[in-house]
C-alpha positions as a LaTeX table, in Angstrom:
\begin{tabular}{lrrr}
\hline
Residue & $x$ (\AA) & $y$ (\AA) & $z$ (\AA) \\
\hline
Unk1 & $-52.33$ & 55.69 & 45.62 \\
Unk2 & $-51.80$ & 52.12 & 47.45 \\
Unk3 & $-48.55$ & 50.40 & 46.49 \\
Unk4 & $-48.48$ & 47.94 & 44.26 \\
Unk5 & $-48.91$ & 44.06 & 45.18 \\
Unk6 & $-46.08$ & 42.21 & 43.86 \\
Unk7 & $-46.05$ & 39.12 & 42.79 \\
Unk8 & $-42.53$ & 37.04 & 41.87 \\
Unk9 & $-40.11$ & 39.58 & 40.54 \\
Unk10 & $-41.83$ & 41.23 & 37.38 \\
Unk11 & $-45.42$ & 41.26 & 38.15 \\
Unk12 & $-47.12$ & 44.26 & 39.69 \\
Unk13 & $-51.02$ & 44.84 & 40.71 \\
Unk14 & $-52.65$ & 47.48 & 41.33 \\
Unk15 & $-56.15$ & 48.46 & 41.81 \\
Unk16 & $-58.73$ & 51.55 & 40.94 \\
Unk17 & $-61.82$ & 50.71 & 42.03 \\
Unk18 & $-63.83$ & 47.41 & 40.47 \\
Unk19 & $-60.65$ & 48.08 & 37.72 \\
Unk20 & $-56.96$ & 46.04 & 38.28 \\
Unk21 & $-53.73$ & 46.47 & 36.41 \\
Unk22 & $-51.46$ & 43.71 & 35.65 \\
Unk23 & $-48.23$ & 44.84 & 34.58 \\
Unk24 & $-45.70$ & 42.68 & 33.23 \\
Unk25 & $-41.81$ & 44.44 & 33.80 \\
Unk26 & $-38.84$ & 42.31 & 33.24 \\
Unk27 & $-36.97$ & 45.44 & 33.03 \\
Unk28 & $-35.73$ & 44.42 & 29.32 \\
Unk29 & $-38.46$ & 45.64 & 27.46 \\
Unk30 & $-38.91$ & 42.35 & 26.21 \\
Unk31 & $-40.62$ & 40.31 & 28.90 \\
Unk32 & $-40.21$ & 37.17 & 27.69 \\
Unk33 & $-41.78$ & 33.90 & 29.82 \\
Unk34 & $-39.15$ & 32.46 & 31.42 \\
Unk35 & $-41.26$ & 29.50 & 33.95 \\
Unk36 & $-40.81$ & 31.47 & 36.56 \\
Unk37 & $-42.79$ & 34.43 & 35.25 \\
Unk38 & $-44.93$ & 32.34 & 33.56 \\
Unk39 & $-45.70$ & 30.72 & 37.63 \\
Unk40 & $-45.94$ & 33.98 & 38.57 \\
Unk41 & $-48.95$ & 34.65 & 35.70 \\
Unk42 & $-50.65$ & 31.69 & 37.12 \\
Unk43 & $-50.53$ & 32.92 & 40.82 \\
Unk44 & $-51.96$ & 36.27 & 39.68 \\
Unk45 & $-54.69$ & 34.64 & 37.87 \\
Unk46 & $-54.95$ & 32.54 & 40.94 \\
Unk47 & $-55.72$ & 35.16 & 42.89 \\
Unk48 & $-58.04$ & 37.38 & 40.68 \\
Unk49 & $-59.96$ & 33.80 & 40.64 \\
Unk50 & $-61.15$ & 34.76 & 44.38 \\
Unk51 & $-61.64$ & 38.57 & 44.22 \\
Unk52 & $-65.08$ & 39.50 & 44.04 \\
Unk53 & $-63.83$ & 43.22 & 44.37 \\
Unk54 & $-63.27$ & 43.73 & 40.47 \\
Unk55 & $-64.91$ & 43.59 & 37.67 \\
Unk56 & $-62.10$ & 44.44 & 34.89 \\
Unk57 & $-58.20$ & 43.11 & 34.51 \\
Unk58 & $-56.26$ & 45.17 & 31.83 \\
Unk59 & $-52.68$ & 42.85 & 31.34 \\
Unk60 & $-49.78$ & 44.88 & 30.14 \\
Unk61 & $-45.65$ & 44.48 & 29.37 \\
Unk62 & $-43.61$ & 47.52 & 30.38 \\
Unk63 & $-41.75$ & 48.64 & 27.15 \\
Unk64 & $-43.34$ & 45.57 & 24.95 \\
Unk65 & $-46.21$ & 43.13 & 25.86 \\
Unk66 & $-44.03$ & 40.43 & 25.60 \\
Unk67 & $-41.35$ & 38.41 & 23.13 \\
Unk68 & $-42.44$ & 35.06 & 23.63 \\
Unk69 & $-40.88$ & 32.01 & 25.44 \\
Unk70 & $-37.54$ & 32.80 & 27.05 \\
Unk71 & $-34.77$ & 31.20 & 25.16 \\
Unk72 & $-32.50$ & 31.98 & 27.61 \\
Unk73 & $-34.44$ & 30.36 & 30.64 \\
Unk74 & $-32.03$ & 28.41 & 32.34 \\
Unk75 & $-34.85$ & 26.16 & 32.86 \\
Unk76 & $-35.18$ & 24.62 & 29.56 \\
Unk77 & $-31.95$ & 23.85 & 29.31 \\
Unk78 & $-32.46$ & 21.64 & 32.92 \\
Unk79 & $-35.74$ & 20.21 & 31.45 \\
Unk80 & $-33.41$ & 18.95 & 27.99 \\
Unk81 & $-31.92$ & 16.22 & 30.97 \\
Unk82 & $-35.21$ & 15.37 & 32.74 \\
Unk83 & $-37.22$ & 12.04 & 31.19 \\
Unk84 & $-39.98$ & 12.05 & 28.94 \\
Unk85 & $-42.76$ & 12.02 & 31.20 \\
Unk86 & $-41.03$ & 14.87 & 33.15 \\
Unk87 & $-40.56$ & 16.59 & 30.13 \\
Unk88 & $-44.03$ & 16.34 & 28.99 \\
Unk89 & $-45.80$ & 17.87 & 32.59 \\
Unk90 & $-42.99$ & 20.94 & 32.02 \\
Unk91 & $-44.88$ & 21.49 & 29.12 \\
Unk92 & $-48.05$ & 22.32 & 31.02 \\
Unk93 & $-47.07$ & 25.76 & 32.02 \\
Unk94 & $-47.92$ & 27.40 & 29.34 \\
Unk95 & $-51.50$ & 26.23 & 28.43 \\
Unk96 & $-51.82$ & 26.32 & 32.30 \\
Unk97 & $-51.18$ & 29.68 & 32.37 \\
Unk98 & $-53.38$ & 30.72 & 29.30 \\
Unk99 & $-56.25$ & 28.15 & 30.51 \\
Unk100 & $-56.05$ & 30.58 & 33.97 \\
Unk101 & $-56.35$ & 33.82 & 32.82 \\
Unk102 & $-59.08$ & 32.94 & 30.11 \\
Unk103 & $-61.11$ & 31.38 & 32.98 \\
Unk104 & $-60.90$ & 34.22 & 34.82 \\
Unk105 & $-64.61$ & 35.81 & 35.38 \\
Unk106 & $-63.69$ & 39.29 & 34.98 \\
Unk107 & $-63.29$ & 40.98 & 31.43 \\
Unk108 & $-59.76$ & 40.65 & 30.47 \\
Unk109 & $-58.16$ & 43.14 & 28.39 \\
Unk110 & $-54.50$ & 42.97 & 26.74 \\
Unk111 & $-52.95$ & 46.49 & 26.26 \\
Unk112 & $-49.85$ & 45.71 & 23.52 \\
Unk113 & $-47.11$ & 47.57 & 22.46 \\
Unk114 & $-44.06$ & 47.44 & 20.52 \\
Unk115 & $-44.94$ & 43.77 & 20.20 \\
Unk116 & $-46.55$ & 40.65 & 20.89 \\
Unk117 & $-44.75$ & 37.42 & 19.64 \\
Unk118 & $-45.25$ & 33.51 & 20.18 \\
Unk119 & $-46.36$ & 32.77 & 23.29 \\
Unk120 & $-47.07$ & 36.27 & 24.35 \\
Unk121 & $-49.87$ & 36.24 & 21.38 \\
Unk122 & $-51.03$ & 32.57 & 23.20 \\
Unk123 & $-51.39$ & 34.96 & 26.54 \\
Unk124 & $-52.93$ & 37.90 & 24.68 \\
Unk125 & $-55.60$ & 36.00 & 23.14 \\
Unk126 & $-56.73$ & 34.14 & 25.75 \\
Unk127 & $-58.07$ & 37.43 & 27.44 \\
Unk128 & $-61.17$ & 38.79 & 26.20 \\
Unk129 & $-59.69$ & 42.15 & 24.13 \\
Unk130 & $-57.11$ & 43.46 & 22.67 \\
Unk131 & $-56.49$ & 47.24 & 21.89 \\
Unk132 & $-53.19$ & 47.51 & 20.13 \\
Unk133 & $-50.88$ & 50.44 & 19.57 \\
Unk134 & $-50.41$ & 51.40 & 16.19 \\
Unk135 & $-46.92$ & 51.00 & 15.64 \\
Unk136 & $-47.35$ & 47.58 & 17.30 \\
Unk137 & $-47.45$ & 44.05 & 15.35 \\
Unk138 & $-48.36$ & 40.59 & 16.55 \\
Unk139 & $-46.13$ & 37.47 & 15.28 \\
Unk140 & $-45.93$ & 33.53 & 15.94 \\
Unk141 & $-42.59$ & 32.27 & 14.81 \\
Unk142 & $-43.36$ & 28.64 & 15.62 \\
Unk143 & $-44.02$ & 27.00 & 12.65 \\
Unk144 & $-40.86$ & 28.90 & 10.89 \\
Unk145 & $-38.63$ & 27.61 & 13.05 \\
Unk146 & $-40.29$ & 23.75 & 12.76 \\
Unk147 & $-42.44$ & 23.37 & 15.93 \\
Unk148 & $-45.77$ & 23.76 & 16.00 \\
Unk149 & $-48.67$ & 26.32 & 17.64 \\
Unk150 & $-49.26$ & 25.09 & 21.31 \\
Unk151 & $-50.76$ & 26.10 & 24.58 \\
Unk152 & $-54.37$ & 25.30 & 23.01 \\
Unk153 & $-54.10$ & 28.86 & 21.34 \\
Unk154 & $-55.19$ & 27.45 & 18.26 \\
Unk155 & $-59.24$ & 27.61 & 19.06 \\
Unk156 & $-58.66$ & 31.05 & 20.26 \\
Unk157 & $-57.22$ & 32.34 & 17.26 \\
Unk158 & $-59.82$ & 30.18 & 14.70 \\
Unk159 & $-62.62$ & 31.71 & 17.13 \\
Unk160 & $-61.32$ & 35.29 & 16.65 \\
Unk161 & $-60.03$ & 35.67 & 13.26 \\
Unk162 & $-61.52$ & 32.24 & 11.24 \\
Unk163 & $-59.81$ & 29.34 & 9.69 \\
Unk164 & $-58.48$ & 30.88 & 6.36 \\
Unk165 & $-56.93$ & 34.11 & 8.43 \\
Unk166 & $-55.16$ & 32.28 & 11.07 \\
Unk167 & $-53.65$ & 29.71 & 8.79 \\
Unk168 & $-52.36$ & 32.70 & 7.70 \\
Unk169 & $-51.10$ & 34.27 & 10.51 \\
Unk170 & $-50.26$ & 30.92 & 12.11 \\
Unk171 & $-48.46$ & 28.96 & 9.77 \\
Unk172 & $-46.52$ & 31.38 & 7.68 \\
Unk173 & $-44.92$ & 33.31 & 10.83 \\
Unk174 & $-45.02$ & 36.64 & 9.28 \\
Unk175 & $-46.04$ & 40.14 & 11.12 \\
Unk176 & $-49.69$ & 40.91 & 11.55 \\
Unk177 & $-48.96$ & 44.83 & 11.79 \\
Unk178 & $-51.74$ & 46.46 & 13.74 \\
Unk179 & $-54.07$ & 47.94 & 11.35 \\
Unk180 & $-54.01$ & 44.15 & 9.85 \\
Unk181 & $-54.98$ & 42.50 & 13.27 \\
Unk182 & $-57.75$ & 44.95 & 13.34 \\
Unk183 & $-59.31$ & 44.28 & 9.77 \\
Unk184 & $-58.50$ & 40.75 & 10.84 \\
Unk185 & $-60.67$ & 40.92 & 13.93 \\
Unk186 & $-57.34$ & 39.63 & 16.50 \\
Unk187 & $-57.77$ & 42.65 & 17.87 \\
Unk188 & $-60.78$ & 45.27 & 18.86 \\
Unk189 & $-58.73$ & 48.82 & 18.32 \\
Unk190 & $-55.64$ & 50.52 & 17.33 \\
Unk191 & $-54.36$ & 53.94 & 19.04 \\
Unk192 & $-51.80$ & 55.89 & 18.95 \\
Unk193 & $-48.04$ & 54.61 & 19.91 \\
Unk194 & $-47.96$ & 54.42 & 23.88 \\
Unk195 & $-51.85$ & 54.55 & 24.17 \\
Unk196 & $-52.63$ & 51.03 & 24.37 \\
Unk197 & $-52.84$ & 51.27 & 27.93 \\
Unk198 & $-54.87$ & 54.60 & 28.32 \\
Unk199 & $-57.29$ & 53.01 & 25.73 \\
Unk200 & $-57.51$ & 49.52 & 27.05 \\
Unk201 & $-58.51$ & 51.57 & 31.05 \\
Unk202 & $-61.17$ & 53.84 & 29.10 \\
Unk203 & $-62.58$ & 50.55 & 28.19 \\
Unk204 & $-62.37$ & 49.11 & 31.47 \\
Unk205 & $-64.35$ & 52.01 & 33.01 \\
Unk206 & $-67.45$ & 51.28 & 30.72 \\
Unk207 & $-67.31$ & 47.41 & 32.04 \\
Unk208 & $-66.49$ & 48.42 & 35.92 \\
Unk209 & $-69.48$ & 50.89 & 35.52 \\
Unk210 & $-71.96$ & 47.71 & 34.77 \\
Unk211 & $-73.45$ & 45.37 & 37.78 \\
Unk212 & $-70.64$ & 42.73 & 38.28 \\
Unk213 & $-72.64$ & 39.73 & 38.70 \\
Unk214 & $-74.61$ & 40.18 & 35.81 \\
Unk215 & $-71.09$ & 41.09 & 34.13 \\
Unk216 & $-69.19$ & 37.70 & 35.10 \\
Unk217 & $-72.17$ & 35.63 & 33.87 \\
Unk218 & $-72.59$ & 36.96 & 30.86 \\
Unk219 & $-68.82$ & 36.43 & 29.92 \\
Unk220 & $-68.91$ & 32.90 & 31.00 \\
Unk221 & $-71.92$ & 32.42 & 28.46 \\
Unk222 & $-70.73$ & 34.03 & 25.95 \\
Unk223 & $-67.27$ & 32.02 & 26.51 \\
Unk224 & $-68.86$ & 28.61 & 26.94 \\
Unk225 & $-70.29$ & 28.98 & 23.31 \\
Unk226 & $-67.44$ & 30.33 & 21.57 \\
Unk227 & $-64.84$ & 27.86 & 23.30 \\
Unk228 & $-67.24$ & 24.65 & 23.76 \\
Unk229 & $-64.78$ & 22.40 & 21.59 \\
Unk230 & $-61.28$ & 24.39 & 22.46 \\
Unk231 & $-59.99$ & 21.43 & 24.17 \\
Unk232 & $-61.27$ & 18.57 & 21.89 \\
Unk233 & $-59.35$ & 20.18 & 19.40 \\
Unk234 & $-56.29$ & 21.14 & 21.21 \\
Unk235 & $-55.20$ & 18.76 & 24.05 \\
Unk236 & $-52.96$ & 17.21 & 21.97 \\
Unk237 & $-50.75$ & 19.74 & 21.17 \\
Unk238 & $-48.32$ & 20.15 & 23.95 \\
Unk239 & $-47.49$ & 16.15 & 22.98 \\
Unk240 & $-47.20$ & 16.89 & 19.29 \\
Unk241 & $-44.72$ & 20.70 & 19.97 \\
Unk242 & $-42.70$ & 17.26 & 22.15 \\
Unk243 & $-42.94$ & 15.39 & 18.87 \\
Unk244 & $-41.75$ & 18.46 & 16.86 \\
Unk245 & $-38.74$ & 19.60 & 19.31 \\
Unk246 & $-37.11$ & 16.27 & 18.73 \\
Unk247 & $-37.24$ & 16.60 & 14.69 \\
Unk248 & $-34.59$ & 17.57 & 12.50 \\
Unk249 & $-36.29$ & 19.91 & 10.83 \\
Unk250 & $-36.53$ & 21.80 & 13.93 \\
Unk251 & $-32.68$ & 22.04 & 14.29 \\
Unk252 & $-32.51$ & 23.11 & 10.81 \\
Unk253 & $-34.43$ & 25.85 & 11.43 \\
Unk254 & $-33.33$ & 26.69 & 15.24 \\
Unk255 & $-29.38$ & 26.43 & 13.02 \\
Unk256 & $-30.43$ & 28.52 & 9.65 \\
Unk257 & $-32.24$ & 31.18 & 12.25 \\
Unk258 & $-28.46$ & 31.80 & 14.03 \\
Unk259 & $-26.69$ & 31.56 & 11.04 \\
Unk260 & $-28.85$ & 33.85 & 9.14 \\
Unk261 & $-29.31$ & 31.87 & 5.73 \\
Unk262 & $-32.22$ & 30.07 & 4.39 \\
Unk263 & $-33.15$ & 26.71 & 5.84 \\
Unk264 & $-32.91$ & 23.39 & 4.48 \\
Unk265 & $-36.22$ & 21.48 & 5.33 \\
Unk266 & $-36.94$ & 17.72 & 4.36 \\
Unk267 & $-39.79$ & 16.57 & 6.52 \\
Unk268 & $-37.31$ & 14.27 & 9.05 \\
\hline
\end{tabular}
């Protein structure tokens, strides 16, 4: 078997015929997306863009898909100093990195277990499956904790689950286990605990098997219909998760959160 190509510190690639792996493996279990790993997303995505040798990416997180934004990153601490307009192109990164790996021709397919929270939920539903383990759950904690649902994930979720289902799953922050995400459509199938990745390369093989050109067009069709509108409706919404970082309402729930009591919200 050829070794892995690396890319950044957590990020390995390998290839089976037209069929790639992406594994995420911040050695935590966790793999949360500090900006460097989140760079390091884009640069893979980057260079799937240009290989015309596969037909299939299946994304995985060693020990969990992935917990989210790092809250640790010593980077957003630095980017609390920079101005506003600094500030504001930081926030790029993440629907940067989503926008790359949805554009990516191939068929993308997210292999989750353990978990899949805020932003790695962004990531996982920007690729074009998801086969879930069934001890597994998916949650977005944003609007709990007073910001709101960015990286134009939004459309996505709408486009896979419907209005009234991702309000749901959306606004009130609470876990979407796997058989739920599955009778909810955010997801395609649930195996057995650590088969998410066995499943998710079985389903690869049918796609590799098909003719690739025929393949990539079709996905871009089917994609340009589903997402024609995606960025009317979401542009806006790395400006208004700026808007909702500087609220109090946000530090009331960021405070209640650490101090384990109920929050005190009133709209300021």
């Amino acid at each position: 078997m050829p070794e892995p190509m690396k890319f950044g510190e957590h990020i390995a690639l390998t290839r089976t015929g037209r069929v790639v792996e992406v594994v995420i493996d911040r050695g935590d279990g966790m793999n949360a997306l500090s900006s460097a790993l989140m760079r390091d997303l884009i640069e893979v995505a980057g260079f799937l863009s240009e290989d015309t040798d596969s037909s299939v990416v299946v994304l995985s997180g060693r020990g969990g898909f992935s917990a989210g934004a790092d809250l640790k990153d010593p980077a957003r601490v630095e980017m609390a100093k920079r101005t506003l307009l600094e500030r504001r192109q930081a926030l790029k990164l993440g629907p940067d990195m989503c926008g790359a790996w949805e554009r990516l021709e191939q068929i993308t397919i997210a292999a989750i277990e353990k978990f899949c929270i805020g932003g790695g939920v962004a990531l996982a539903v920007a690729c074009d499956h998801r086969i879930i383990a069934s001890d597994a759950h998916m949650r977005l904690p944003e609007v709990p904790l007073g910001m709101n649902m960015s990286w134009q994930s939004n459309p996505r979720t709408v486009a896979l689950v419907g209005p009234s289902k991702a309000k749901l799953f959306t606004i009130l922050g609470e876990r979407c286990e796997a058989q739920q995400a599955l009778d909810w459509g955010l997801v395609d199938e649930v195996v057995a605990e650590g088969e998410a990745q066995t499943a998710a390369l079985a389903l690869a093989t049918r796609y590799a098997a098909l003719p690739p050109l025929a393949l990539r067009m079709t996905k871009q069709g089917i994609n340009a219909v589903a997402h024609a509108l995606s960025y009317t409706a979401s542009y806006m919404d790395r400006d208004q998760f700026a808007l909702a970082a500087t609220s109090k309402d946000q530090s009331e729930a960021i405070a209640a959160f650490l101090d384990k009591r109920k929050p005190e919200f009133k709209g300021e």
